[in-house]
C-alpha positions in Angstrom: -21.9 17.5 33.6 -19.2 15.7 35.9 -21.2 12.0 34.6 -20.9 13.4 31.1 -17.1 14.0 31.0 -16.8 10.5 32.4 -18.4 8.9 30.4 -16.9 10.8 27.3 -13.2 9.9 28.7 -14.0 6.5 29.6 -15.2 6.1 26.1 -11.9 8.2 24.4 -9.9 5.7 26.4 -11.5 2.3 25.7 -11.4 3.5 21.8 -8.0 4.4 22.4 -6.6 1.0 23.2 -9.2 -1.0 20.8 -7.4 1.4 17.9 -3.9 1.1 19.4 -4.4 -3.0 19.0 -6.1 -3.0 15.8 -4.0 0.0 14.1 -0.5 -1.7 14.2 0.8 -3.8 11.4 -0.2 -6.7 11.4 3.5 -7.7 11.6 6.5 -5.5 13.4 9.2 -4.7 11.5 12.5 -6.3 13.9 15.5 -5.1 12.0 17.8 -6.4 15.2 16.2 -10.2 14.0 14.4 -12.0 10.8 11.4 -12.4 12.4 7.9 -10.5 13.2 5.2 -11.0 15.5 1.5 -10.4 15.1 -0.6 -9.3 18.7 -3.2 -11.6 19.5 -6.0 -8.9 18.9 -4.5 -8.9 15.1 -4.2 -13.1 14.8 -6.4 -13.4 11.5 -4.1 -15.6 9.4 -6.0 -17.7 7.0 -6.6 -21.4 8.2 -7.2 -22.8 4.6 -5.1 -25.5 3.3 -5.7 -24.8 -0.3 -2.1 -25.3 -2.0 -0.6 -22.7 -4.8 -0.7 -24.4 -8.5 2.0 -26.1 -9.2 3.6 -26.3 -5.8 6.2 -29.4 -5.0 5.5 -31.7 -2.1 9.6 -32.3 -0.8 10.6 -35.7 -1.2 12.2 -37.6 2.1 11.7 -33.7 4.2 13.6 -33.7 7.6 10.1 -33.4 8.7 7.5 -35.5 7.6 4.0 -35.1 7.3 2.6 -36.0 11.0 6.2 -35.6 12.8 5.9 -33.3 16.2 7.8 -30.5 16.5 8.7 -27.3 18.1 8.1 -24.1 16.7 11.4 -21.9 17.1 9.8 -18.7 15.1 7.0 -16.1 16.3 5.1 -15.3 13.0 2.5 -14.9 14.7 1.9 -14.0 18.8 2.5 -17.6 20.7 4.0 -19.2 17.8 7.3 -19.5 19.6 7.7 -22.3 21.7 4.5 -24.0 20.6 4.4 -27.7 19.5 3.1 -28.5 16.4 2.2 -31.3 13.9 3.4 -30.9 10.2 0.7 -31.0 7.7 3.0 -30.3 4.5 6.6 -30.1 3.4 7.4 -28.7 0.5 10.5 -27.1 -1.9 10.5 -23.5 -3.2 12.3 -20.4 -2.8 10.5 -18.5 0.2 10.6 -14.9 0.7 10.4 -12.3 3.1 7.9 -9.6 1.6 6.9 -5.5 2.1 3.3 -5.2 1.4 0.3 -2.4 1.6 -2.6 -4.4 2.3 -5.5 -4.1 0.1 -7.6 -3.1 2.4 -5.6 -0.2 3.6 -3.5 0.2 6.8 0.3 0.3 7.1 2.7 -1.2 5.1 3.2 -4.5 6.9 7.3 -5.0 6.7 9.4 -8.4 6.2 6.3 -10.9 6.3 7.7 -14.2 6.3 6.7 -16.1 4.2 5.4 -15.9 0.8 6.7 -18.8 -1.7 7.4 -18.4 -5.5 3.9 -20.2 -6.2 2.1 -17.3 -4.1 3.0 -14.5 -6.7 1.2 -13.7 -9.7 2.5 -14.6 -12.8 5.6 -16.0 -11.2 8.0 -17.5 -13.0 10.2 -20.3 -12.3 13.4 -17.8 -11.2 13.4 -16.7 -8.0 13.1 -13.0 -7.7 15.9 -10.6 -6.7 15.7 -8.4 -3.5 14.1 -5.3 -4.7 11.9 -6.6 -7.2 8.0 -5.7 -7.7 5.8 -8.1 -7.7 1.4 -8.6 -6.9 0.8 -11.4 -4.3 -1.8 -14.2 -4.4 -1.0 -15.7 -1.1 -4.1 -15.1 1.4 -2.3 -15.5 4.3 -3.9 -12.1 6.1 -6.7 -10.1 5.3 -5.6 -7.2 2.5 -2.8 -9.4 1.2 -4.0 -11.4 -2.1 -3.5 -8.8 -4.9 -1.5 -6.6 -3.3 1.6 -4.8 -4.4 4.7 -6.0 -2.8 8.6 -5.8 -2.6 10.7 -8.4 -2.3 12.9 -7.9 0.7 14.9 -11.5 0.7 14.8 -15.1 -0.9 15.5 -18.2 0.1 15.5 -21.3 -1.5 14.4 -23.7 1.5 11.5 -26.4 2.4 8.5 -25.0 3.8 6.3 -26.4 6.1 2.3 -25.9 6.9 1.9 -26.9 10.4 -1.2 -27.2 12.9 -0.2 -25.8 16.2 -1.9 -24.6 19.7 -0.6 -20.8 20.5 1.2 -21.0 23.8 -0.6 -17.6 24.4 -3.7 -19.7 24.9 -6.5 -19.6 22.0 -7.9 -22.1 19.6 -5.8 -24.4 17.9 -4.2 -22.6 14.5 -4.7 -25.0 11.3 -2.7 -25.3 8.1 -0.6 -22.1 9.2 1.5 -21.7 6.0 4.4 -21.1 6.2 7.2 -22.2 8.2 11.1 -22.7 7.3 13.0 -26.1 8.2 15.2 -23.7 10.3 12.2 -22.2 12.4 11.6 -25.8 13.5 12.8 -28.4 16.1 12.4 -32.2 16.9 10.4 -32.5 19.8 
């Protein structure tokens, strides 16, 4: 009996911190700052560098395609810090988003970032804090079609970059996106 009630709390335990890990948003709301980070159990951004129809490459960015940089965000866990390669600059209004994930979960709170080309049926005005609208980005898993609130805007450059986690792990490609502000010459 002893051996059972063991191996039942060993068990309860283990499943506790697998579901404490997987359960969280994928992203942490941080009112004190505009940024959130993602654990490395939950790192499951999309590595595709298919581009949104009718997105604009940026002519003469500060940040050319193949310049090294320094990543001064954290996205996503061991973003911060990391050096990376740029693999795309381009100009559109980005936005901070509030989104339930199609595939259930937590509302995942001030993702950064979706771009105007990433909404369906967007127009060519940005949107307005506040506003409703369905996502076609495929960042993360449960984001493409999912309802969503605009929680800022930003007309900016964006960047897709290539970069190693300082955390460790593979190399991340064609991470999408990235703000000329969240970036550094190295």
């Amino acid at each position: 009996m002893k051996k059972y009630a063991m191996i039942l709390l060993t068990t309860v335990i283990t499943g506790s911190l697998m579901l404490s890990g997987c359960g969280k948003n994928a992203e942490q709301d941080n009112s004190s700052s505009d940024s959130h980070t993602a654990s490395t159990g939950e790192m499951h951004h999309s590595e595709s560098g298919e581009l949104p129809e009718g997105i604009q490459e940026k002519k003469n960015p500060t940040y050319p395609v193949g310049s090294h940089v320094v990543l001064s965000t954290d996205h996503m866990a061991g973003m911060k810090g990391a050096e990376a390669t740029i693999v795309g600059a381009y100009e559109t209004t980005a936005y901070t988003v509030s989104y339930t994930p199609t595939t259930g979960g937590d509302t995942v709170k001030y993702h950064k970032w979706v771009i105007q080309e990433e909404i369906q049926d967007h127009t060519d005005q940005p949107y307005a804090a506040g506003a409703e609208v369905v996502l076609n980005a495929d960042h993360m898993p449960g984001m493409k079609g999912a309802k969503a609130t605009i929680d800022s805007a930003e007309q900016t450059t964006v960047y897709m970059v290539d970069y190693t986690p300082t955390t460790g792990g593979d190399p991340v490609k064609n991470h999408k996106w990235v703000t000329e502000e969240e970036l550094s010459a190295k």
